[in-house]
N, C-alpha and C positions, 0 to 999 in steps of 0.2 A: 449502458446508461444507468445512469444514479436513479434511484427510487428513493425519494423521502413522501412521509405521506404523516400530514398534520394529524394529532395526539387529539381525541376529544376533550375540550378544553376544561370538564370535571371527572375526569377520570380517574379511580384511586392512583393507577400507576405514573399518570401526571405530574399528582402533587408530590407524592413521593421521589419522584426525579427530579423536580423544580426545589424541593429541599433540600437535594443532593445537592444540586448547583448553587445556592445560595449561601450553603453553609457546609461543604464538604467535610467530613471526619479526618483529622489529621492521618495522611497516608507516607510511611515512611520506606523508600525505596534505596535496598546496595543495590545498585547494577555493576555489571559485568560486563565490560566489552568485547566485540569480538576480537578473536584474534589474527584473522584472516578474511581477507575479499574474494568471493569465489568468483569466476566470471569466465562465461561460454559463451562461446558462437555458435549456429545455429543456420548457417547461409551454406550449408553443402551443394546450393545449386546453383551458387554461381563458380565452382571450383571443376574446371575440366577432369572427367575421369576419378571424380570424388570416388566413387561408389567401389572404386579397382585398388586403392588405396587400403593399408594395415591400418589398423585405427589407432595408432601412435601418427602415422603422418596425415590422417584425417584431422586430428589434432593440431598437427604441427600448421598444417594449409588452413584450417576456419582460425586459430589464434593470428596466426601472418596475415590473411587476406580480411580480418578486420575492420572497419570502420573507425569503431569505438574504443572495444573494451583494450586492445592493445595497446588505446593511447590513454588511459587511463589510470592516473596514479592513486594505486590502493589506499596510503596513508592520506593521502589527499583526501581521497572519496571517504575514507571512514570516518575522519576527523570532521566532515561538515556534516556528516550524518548522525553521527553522536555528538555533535557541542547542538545540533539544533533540537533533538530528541532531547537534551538536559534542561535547554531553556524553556524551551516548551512547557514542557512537564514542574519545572519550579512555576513557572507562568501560571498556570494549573493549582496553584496549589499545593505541590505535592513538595516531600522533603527528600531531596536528591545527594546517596553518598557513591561517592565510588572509592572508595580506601577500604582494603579488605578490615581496616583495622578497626574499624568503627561497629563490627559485628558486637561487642560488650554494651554497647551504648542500644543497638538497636532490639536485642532480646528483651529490654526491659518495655517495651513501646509494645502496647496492645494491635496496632496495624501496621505490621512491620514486612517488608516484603522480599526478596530475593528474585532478582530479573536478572538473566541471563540475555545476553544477544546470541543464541546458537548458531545460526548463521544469516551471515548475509550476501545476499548473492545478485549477479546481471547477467542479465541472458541476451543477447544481439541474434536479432532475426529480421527477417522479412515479412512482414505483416499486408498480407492479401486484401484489397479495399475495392470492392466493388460496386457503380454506378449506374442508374440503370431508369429509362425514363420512354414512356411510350409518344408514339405518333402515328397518329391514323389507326391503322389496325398493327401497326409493328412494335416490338418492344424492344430499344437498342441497350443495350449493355458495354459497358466499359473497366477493362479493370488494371488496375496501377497496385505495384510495388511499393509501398511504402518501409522506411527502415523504423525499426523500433527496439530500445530496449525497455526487459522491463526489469525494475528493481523488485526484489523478492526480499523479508525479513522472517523470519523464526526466533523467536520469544519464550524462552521457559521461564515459568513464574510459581514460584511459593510460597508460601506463607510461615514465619517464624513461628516457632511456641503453639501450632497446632495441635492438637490432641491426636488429628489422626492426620499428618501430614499428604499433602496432593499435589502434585508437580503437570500446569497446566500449560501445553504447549499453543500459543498462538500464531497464526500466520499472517501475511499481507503482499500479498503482487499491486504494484503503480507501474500504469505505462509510463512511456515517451517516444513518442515517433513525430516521422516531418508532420508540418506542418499542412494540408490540402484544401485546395477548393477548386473548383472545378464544373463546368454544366454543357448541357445537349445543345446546341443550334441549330435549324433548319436555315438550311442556303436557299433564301429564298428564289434566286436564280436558277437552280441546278437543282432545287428540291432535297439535294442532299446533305444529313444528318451531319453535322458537324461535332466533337467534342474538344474542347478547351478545358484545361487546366493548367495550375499553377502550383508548385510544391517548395517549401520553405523548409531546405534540410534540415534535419535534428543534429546538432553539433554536438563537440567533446565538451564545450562551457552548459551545455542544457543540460549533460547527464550528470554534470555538477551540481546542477541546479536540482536535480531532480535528486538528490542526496540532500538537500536541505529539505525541500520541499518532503520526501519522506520521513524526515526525520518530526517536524512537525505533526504531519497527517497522522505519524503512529502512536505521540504524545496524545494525540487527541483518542483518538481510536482507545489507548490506554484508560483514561476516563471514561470513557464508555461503557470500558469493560468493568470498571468496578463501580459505575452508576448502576447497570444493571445488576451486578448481584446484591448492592443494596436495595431495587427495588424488591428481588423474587426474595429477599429475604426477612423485608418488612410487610409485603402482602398479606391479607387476611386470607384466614383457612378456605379454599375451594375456589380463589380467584388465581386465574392464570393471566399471566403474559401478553401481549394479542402479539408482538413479534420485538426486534429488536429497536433499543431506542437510541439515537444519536442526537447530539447536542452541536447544534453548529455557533461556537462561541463567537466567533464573529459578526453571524448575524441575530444571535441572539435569538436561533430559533431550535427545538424542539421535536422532534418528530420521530416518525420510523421509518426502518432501511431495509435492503436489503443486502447492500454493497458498500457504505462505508462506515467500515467496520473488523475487526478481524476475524479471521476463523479459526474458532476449536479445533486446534487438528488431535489431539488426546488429552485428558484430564485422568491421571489416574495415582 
């Protein structure tokens, strides 16, 4: 579940983020794309005698017995994740090169950045979904297999003409699994507990979709991450943080997260 929770509406770190968005500092970005689509399977329990198998043909049996990632075309999938990751982020604001050759042009630029896609990767599993609803004194429980992948990105970022250079690794896991709904009935005949549901598979077009859709969310997420270090870095002395702040430009709202967002995974 997403946690945003409204920003007190005079708060130093506020206004300081409302002036980021208003009038962002020109942010000049080379990226680098990846150069490969990593992608696992992750459903060893539907595979007879998985567990007896070398794990070359464990391999061989979750790649074959796939849903997804086997009908999945790498170029395909990278290309909608980075053309919507570039729109986005010029969308933003921000000034997007990808030509290595443009590195003369961009030393001279006081916010100049170096973004790496390290990797990018899809994991296919079976995602456990549990339902669960009382009557009388009984509690009945229900639980369904849902498939899901999830798209995984890795982020290295640095900074041009720093005095003391820092190479800061960011992370981001997006689900996508079926679709469910589902609820408890009492037979009111028979007294007995009834469960109905309905599942809207997750196709090989959604985990397309969910490469755009990534590709966006982490354009954004990228603002984020350099709204916030303009805030802790404009701060007056002894004022802290209260947590992290996300900008939802669509709706034009403001707040703090605990989840959309990326994560530090090293800064050093």
């Amino acid at each position: 579940m997403v946690l945003l929770v409204m920003l007190a509406s005079c708060s130093i770190e506020r206004k300081l983020a409302q002036g980021f968005i208003t009038n962002p500092p020109p942010i000049n970005i080379q990226l680098f794309s990846p150069g490969a689509l990593y992608k696992y399977s992750h459903k060893g329990e539907l595979i007879p005698g998985f567990d007896s198998l070398t794990a070359s043909q464990q391999d061989s049996a979750l790649y074959a017995g796939s849903k997804y990632i086997r009908n999945i075309d790498d170029s395909i999938y990278l290309e909608r994740y980075v053309n919507s990751f570039i729109d986005e982020l010029r969308s933003l604001g921000f000034k997007v090169f990808v030509e290595e050759s443009i590195d003369t042009f961009l030393n001279t630029q006081p916010q100049s950045y170096l973004l790496a896609m390290a990797q990018i990767q899809l994991d296919e599993y079976l995602f456990p979904f549990e339902d669960s609803e009382e009557f009388g004194d009984s509690t009945f429980y229900k639980r369904v297999e849902l498939n899901a992948v999830d798209a995984s990105s890795w982020f290295e970022i640095s900074k041009l003409n720093a005095p003391k250079p820092v190479k800061t690794v960011l992370h981001s896991k997006l689900t996508a699994t079926d679709s469910f709904s589902g609820r408890f009935t009492l037979n009111g005949f028979s007294s007995d507990v009834l469960y109905k549901y309905k599942i809207d598979s997750l196709t090989v077009s959604d985990v397309y979709d969910l490469a755009k859709y990534a590709g966006r969310k982490h354009a954004g997420y990228l603002f984020d991450f350099f709204m916030n270090q303009y805030v802790i870095f404009h701060l007056p002395a002894g004022e802290e943080m209260p947590g992290y702040l996300h900008y939802d430009h669509k709706n034009k709202f403001l707040g703090l997260t605990d989840e959309e967002r990326f994560e530090v995974v090293t800064s050093k």
